[in-house]
PDBQT receptor file of N, H, CA, C and O in Angstrom, charges set to zero:
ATOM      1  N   UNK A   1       7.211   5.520  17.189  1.00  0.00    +0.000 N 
ATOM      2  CA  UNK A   1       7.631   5.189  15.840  1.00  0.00    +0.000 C 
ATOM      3  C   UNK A   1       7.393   3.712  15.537  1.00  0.00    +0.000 C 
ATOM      4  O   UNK A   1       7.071   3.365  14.400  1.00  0.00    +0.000 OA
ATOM      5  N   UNK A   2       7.539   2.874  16.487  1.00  0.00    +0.000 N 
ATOM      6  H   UNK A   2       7.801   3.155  17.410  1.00  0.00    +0.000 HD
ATOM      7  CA  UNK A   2       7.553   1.379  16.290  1.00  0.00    +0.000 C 
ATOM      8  C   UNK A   2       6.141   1.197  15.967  1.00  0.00    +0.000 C 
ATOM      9  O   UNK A   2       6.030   0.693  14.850  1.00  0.00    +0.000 OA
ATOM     10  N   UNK A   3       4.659   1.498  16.721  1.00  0.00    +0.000 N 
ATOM     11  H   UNK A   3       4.749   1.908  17.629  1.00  0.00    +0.000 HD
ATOM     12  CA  UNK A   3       3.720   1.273  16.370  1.00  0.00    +0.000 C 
ATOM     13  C   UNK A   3       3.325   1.755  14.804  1.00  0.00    +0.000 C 
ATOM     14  O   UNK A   3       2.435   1.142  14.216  1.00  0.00    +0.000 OA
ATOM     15  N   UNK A   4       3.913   2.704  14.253  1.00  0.00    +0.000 N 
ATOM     16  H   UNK A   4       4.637   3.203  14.731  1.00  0.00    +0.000 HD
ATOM     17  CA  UNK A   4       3.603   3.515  13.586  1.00  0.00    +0.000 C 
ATOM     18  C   UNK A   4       3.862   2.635  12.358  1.00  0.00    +0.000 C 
ATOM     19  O   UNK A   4       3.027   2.414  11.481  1.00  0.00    +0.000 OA
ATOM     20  N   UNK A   5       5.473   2.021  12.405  1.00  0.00    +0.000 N 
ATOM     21  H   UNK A   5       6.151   2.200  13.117  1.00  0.00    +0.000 HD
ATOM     22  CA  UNK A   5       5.924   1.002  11.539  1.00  0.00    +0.000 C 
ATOM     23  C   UNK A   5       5.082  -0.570  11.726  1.00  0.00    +0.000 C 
ATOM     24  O   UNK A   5       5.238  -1.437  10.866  1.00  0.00    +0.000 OA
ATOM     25  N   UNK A   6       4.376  -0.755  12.688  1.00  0.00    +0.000 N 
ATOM     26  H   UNK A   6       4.250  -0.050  13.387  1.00  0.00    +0.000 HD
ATOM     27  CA  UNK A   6       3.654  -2.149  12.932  1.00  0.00    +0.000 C 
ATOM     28  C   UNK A   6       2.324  -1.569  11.762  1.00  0.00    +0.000 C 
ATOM     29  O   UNK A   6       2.055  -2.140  10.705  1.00  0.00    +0.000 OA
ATOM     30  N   UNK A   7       1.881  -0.761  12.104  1.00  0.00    +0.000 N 
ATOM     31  H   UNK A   7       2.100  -0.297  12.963  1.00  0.00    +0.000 HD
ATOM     32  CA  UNK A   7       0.234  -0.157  11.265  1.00  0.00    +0.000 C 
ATOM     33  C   UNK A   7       0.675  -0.508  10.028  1.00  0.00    +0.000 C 
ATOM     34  O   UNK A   7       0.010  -1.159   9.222  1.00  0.00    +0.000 OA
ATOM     35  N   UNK A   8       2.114   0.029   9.798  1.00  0.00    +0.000 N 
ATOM     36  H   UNK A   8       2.654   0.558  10.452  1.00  0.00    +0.000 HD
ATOM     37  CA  UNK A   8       2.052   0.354   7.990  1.00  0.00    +0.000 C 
ATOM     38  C   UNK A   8       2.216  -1.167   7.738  1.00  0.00    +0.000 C 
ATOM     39  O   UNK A   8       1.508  -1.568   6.814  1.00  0.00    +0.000 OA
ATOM     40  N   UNK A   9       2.929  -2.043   8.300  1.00  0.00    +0.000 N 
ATOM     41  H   UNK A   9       3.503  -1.717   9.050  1.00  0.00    +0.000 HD
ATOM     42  CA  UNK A   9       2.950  -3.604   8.203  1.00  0.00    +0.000 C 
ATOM     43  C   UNK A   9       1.863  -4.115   8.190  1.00  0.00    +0.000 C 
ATOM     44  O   UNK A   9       1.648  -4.692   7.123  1.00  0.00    +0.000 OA
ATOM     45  N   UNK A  10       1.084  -4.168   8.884  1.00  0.00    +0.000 N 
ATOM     46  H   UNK A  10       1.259  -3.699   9.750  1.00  0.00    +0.000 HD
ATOM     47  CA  UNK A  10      -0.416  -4.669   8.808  1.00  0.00    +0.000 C 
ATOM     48  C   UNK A  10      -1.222  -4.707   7.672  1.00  0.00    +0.000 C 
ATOM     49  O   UNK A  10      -1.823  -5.559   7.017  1.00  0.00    +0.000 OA
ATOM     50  N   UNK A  11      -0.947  -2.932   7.647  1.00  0.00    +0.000 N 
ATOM     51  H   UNK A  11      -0.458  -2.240   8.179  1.00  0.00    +0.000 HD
ATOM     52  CA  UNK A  11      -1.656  -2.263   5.819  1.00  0.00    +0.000 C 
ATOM     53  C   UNK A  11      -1.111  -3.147   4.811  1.00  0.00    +0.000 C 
ATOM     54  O   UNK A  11      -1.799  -3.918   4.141  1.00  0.00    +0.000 OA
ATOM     55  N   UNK A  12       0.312  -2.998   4.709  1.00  0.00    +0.000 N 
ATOM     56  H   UNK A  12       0.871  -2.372   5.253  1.00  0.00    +0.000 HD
ATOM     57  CA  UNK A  12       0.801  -4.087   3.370  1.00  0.00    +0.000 C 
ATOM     58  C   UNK A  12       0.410  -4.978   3.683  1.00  0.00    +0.000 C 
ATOM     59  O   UNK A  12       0.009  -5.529   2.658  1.00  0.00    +0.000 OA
ATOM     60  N   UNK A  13       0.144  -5.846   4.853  1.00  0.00    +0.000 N 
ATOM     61  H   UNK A  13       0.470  -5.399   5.686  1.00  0.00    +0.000 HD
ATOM     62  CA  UNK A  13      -0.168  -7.170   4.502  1.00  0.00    +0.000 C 
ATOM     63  C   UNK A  13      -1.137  -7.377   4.192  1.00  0.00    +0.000 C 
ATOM     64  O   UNK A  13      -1.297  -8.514   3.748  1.00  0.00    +0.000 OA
ATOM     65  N   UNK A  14      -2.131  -6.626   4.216  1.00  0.00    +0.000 N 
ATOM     66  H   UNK A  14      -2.002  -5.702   4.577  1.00  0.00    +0.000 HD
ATOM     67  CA  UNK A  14      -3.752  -6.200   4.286  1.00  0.00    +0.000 C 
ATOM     68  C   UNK A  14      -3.848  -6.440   2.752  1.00  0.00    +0.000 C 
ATOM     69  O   UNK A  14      -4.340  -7.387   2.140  1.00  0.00    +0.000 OA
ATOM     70  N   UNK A  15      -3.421  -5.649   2.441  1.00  0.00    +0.000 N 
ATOM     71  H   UNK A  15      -3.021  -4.880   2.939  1.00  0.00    +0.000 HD
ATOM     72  CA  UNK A  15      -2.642  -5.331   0.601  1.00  0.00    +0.000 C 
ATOM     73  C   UNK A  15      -2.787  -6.579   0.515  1.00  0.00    +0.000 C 
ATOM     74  O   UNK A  15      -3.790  -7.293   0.520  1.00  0.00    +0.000 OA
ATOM     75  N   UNK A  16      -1.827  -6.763   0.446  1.00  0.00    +0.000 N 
ATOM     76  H   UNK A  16      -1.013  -6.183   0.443  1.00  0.00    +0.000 HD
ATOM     77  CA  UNK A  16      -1.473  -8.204  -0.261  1.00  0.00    +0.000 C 
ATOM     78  C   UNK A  16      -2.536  -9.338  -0.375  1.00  0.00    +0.000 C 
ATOM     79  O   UNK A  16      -3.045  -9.946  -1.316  1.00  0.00    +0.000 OA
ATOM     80  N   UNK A  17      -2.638  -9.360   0.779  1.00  0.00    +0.000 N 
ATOM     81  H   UNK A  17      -2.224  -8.866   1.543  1.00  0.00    +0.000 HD
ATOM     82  CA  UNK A  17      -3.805 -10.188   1.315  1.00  0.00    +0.000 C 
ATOM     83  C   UNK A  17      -5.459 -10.764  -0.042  1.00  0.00    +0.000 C 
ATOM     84  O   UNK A  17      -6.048 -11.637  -0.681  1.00  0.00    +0.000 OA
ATOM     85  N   UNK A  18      -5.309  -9.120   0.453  1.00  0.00    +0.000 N 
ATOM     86  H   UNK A  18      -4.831  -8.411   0.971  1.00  0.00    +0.000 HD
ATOM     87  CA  UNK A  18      -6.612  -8.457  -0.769  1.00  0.00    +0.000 C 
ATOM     88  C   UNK A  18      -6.013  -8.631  -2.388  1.00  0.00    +0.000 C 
ATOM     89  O   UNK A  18      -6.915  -8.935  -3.168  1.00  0.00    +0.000 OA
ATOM     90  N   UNK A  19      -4.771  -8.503  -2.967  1.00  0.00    +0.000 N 
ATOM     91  H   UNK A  19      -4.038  -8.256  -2.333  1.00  0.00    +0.000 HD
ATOM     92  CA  UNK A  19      -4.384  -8.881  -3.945  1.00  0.00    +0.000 C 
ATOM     93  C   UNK A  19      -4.460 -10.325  -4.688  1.00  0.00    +0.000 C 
ATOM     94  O   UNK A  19      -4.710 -10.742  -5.819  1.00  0.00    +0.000 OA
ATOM     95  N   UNK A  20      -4.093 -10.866  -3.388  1.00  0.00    +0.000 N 
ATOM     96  H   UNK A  20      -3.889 -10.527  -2.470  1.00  0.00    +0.000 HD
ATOM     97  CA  UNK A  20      -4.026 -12.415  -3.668  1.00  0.00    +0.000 C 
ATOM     98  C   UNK A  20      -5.445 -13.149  -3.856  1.00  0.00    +0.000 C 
ATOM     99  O   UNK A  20      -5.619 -14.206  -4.463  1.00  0.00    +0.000 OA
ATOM    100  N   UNK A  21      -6.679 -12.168  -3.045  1.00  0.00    +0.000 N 
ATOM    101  H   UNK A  21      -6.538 -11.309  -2.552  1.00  0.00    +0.000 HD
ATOM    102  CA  UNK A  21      -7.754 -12.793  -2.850  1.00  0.00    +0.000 C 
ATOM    103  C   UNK A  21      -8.164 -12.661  -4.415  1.00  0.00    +0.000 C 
ATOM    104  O   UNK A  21      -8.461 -13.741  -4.926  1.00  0.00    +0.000 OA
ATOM    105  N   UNK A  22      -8.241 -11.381  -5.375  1.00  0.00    +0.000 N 
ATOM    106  H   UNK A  22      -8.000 -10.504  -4.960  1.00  0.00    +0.000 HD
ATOM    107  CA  UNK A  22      -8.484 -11.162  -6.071  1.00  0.00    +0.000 C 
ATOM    108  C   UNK A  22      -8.218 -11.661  -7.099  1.00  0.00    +0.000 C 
ATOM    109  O   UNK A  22      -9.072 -11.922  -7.946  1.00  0.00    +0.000 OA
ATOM    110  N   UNK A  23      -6.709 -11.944  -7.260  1.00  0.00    +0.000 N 
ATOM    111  H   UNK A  23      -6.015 -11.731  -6.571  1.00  0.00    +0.000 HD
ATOM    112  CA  UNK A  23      -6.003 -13.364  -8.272  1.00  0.00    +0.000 C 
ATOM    113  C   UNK A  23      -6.788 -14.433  -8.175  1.00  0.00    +0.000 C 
ATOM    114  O   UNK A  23      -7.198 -14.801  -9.276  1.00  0.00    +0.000 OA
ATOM    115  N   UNK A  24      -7.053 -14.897  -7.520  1.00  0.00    +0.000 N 
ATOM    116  H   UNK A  24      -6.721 -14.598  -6.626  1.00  0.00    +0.000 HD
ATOM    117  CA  UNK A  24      -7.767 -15.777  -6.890  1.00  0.00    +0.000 C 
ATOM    118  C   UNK A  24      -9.156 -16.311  -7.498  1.00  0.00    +0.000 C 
ATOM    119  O   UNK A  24      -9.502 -17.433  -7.865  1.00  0.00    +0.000 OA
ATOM    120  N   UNK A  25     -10.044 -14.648  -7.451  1.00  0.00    +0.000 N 
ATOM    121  H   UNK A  25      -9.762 -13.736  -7.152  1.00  0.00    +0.000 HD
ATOM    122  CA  UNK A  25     -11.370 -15.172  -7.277  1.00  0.00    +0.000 C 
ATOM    123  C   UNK A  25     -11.730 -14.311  -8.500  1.00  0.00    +0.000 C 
ATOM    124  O   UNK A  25     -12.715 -14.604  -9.178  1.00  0.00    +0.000 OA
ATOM    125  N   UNK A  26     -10.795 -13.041  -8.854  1.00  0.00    +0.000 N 
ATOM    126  H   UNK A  26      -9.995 -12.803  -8.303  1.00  0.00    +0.000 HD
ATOM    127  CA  UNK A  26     -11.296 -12.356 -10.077  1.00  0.00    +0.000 C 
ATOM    128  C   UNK A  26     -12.794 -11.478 -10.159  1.00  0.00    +0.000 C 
ATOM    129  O   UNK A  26     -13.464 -10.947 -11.044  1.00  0.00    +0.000 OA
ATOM    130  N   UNK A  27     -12.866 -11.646  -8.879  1.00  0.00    +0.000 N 
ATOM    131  H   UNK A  27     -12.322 -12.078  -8.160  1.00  0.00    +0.000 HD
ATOM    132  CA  UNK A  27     -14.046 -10.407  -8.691  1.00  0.00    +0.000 C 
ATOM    133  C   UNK A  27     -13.728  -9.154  -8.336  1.00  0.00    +0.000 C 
ATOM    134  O   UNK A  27     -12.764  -8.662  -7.750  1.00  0.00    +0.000 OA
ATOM    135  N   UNK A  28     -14.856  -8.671  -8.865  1.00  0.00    +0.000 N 
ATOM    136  H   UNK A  28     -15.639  -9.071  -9.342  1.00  0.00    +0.000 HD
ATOM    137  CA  UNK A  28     -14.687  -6.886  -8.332  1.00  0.00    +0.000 C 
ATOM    138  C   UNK A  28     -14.501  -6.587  -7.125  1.00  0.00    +0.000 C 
ATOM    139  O   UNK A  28     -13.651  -5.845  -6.632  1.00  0.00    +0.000 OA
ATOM    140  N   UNK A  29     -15.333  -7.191  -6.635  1.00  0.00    +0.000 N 
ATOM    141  H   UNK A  29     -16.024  -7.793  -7.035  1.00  0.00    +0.000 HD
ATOM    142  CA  UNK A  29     -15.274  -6.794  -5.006  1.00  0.00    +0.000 C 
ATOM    143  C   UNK A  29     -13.875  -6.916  -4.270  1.00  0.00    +0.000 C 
ATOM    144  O   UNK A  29     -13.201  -6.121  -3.616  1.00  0.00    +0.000 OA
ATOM    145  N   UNK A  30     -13.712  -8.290  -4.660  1.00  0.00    +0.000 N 
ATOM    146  H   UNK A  30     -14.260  -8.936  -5.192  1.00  0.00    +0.000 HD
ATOM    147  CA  UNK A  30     -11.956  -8.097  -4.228  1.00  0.00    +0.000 C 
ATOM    148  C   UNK A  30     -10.906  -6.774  -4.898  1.00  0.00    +0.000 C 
ATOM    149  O   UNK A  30     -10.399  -5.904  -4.189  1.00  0.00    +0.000 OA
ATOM    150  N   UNK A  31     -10.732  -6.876  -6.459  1.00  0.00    +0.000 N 
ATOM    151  H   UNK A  31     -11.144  -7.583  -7.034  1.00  0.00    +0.000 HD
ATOM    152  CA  UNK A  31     -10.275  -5.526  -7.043  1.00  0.00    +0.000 C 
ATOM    153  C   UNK A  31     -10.722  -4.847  -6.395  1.00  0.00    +0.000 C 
ATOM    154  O   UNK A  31      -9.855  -4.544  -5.575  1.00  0.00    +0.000 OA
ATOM    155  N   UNK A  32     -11.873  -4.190  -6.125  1.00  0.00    +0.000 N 
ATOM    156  H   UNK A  32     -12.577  -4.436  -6.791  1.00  0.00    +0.000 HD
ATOM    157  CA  UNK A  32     -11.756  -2.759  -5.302  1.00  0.00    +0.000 C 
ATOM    158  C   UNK A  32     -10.920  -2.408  -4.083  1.00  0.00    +0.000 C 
ATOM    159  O   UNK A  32     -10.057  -1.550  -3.896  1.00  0.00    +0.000 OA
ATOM    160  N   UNK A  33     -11.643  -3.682  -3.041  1.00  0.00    +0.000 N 
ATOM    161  H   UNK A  33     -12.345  -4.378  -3.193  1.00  0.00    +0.000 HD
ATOM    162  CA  UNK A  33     -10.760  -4.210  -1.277  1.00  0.00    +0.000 C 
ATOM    163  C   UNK A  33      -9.465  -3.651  -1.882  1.00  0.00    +0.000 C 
ATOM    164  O   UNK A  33      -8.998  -2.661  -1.319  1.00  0.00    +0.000 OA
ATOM    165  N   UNK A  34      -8.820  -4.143  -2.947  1.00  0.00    +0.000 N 
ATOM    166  H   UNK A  34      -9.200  -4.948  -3.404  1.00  0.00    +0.000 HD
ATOM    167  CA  UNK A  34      -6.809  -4.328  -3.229  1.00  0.00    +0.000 C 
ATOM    168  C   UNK A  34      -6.953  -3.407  -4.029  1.00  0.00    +0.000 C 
ATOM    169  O   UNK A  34      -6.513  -3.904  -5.066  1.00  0.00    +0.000 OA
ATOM    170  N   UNK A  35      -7.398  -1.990  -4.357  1.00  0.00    +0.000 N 
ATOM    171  H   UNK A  35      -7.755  -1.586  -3.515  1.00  0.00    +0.000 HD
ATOM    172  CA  UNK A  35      -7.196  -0.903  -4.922  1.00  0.00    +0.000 C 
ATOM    173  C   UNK A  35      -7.143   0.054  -3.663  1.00  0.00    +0.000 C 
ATOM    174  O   UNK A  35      -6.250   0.775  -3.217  1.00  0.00    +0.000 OA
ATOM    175  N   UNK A  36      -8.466  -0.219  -3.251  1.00  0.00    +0.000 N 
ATOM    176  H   UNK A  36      -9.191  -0.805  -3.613  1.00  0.00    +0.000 HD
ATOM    177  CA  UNK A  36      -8.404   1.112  -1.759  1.00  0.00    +0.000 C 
ATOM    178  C   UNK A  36      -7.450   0.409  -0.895  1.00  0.00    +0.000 C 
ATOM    179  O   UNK A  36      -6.880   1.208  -0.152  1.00  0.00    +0.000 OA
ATOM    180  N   UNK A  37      -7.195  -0.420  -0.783  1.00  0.00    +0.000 N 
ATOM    181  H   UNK A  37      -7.658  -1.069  -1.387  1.00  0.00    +0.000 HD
ATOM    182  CA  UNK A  37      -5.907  -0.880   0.387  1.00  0.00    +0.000 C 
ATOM    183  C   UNK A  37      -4.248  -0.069  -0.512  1.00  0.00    +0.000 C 
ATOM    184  O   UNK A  37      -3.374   0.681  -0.078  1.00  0.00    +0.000 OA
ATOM    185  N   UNK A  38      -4.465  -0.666  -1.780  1.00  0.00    +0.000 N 
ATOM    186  H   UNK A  38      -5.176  -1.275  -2.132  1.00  0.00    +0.000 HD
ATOM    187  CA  UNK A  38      -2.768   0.004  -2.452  1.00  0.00    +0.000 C 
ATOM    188  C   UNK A  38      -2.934   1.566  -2.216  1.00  0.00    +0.000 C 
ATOM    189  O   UNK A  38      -1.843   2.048  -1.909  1.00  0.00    +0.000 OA
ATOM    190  N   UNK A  39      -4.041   2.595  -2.264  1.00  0.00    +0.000 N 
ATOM    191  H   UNK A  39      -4.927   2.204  -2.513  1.00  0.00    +0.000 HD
ATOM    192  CA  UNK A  39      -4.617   3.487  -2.379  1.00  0.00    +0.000 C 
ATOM    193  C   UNK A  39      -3.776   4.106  -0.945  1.00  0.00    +0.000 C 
ATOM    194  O   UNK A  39      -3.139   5.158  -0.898  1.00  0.00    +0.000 OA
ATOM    195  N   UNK A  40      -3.987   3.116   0.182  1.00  0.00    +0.000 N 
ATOM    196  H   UNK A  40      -4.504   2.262   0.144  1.00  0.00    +0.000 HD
ATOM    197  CA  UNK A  40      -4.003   3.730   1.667  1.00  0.00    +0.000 C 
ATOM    198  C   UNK A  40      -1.695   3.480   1.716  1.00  0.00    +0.000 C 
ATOM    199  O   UNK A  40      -0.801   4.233   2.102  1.00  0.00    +0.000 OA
ATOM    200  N   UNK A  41      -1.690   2.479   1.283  1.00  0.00    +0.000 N 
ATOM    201  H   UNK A  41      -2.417   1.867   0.969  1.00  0.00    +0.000 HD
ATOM    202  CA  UNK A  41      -0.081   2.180   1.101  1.00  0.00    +0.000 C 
ATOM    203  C   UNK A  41       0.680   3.231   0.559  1.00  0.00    +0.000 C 
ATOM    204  O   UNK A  41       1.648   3.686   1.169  1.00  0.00    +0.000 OA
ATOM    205  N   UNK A  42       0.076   3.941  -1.285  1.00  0.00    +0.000 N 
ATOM    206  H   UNK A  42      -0.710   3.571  -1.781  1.00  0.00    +0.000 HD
ATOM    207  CA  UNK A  42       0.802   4.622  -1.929  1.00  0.00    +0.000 C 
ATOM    208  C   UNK A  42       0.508   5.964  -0.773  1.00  0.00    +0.000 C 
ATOM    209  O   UNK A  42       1.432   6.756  -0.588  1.00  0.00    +0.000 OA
ATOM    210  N   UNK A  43      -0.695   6.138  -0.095  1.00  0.00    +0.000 N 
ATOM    211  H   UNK A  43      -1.446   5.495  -0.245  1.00  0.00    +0.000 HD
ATOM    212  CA  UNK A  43      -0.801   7.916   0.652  1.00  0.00    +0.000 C 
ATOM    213  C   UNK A  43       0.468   7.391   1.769  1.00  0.00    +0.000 C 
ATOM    214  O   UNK A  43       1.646   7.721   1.628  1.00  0.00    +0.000 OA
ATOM    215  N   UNK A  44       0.046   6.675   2.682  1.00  0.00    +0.000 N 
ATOM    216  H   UNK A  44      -0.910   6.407   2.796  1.00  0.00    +0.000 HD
ATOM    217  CA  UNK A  44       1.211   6.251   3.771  1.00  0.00    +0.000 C 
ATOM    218  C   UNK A  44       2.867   6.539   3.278  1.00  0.00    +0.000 C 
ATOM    219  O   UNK A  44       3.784   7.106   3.872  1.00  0.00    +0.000 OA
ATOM    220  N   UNK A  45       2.802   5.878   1.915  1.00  0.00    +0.000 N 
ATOM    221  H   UNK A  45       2.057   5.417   1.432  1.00  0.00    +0.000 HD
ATOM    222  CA  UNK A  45       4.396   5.981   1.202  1.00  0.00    +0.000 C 
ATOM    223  C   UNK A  45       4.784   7.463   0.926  1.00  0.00    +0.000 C 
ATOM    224  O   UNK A  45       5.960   7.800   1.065  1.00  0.00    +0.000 OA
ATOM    225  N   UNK A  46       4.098   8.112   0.648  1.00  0.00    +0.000 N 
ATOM    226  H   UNK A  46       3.143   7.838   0.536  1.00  0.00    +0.000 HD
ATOM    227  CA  UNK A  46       3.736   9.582  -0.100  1.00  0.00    +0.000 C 
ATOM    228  C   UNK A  46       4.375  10.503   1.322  1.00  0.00    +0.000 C 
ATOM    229  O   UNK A  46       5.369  11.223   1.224  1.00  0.00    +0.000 OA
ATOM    230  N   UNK A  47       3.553  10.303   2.690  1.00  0.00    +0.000 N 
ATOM    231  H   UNK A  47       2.746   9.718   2.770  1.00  0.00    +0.000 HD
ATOM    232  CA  UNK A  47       3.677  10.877   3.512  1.00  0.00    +0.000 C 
ATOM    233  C   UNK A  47       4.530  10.934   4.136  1.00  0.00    +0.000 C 
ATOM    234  O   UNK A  47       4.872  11.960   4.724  1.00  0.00    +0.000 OA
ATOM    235  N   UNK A  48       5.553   9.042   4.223  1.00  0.00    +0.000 N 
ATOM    236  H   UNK A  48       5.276   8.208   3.745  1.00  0.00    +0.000 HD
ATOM    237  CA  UNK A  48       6.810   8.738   4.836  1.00  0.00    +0.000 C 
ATOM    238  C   UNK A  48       7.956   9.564   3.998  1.00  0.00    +0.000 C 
ATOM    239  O   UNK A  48       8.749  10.302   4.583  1.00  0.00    +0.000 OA
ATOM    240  N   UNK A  49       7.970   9.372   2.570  1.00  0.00    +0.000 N 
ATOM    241  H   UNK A  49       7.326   8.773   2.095  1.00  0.00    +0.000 HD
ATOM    242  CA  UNK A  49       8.962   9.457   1.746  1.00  0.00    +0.000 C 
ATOM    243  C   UNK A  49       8.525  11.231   1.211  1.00  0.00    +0.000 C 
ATOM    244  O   UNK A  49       9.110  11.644   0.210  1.00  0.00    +0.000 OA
ATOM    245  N   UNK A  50       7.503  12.185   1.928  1.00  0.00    +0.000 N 
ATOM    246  H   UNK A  50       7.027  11.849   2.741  1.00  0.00    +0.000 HD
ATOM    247  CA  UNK A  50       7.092  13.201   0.977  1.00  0.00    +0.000 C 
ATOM    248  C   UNK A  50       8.229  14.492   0.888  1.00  0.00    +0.000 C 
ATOM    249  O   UNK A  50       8.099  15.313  -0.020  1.00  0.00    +0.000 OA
ATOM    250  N   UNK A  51       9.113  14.595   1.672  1.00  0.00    +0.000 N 
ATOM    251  H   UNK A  51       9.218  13.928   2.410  1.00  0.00    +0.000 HD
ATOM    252  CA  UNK A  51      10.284  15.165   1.544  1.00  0.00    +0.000 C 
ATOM    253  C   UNK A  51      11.420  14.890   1.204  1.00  0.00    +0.000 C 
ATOM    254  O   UNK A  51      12.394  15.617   1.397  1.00  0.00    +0.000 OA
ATOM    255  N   UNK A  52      11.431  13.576   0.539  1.00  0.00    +0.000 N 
ATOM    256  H   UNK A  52      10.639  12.986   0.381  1.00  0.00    +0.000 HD
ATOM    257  CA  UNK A  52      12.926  12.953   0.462  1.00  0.00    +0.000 C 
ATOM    258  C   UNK A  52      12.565  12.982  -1.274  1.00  0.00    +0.000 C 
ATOM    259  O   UNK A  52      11.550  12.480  -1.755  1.00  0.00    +0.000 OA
ATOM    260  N   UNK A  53      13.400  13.528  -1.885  1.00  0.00    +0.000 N 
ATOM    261  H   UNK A  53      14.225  13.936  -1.495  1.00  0.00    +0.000 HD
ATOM    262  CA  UNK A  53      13.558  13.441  -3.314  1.00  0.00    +0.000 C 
ATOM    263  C   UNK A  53      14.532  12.241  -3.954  1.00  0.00    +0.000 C 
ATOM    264  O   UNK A  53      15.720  12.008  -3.726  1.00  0.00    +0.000 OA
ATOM    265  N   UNK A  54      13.766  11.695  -4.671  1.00  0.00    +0.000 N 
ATOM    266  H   UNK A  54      12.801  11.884  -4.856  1.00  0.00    +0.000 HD
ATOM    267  CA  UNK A  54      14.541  10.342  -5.594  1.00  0.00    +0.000 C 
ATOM    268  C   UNK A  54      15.450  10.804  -6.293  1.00  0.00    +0.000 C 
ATOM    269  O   UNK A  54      15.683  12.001  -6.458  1.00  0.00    +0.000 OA
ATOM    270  N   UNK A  55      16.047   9.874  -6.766  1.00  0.00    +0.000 N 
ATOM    271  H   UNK A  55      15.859   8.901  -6.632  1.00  0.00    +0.000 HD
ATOM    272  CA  UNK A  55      17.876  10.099  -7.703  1.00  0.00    +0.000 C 
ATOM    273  C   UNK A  55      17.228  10.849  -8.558  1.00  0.00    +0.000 C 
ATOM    274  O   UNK A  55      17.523  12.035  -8.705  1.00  0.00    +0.000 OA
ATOM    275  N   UNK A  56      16.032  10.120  -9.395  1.00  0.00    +0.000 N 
ATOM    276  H   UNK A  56      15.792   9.156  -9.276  1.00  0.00    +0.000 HD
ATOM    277  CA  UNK A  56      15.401  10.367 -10.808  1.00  0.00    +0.000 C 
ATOM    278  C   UNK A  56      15.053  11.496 -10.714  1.00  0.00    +0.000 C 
ATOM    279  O   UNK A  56      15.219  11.992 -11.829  1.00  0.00    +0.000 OA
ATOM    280  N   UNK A  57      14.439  12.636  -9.661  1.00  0.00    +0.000 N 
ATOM    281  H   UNK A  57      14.304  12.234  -8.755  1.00  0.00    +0.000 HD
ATOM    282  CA  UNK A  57      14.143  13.407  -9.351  1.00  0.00    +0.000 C 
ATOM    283  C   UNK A  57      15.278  14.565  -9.531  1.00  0.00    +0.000 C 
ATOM    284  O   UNK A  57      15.102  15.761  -9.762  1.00  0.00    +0.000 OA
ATOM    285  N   UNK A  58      16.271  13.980  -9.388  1.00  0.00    +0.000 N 
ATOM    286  H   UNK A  58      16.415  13.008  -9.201  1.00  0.00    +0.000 HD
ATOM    287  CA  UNK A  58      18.240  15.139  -8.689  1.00  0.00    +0.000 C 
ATOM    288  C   UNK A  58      18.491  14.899 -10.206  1.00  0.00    +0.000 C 
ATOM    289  O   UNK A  58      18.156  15.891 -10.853  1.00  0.00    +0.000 OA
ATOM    290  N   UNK A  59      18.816  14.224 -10.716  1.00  0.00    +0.000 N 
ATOM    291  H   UNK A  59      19.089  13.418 -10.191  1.00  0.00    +0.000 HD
ATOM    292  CA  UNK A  59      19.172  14.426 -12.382  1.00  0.00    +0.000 C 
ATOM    293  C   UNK A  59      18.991  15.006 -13.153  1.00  0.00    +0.000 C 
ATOM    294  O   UNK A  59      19.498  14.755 -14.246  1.00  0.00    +0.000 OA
TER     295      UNK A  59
C-alpha cells in the first residue's frame, strides 16, 4: 500500500510540475504534458475513491 501511495505522490507532483511549466511558458506542449498527467490523477482518483459515494451523491 505504501508504494502504491508513493506512485500516486510522484504523479501529483508530476502534475503539478507540468502545470506550473505551462503557466510558465504557455505552450502546448506543456498543456498537453499537464492534461495527460491530470488525465492519469483524475483515473488513479476514480479507481481509489470508485466505490465510495460522495455526500452530493446520498442527498
Amino acid at each position: 500500500m505504501s508504494e502504491k501511495i508513493s506512485e500516486f505522490a510522484i504523479l501529483v507532483r508530476d502534475m503539478r510540475a507540468a502545470q506550473k511549466r505551462y503557466f510558465d511558458t504557455r505552450d502546448k506542449a506543456d498543456l498537453f504534458r499537464a492534461k495527460e498527467l491530470e488525465k492519469k490523477v483524475d483515473d488513479e482518483l476514480a479507481v481509489i475513491f470508485g466505490g465510495v459515494r460522495t455526500q452530493g451523491l446520498l442527498l
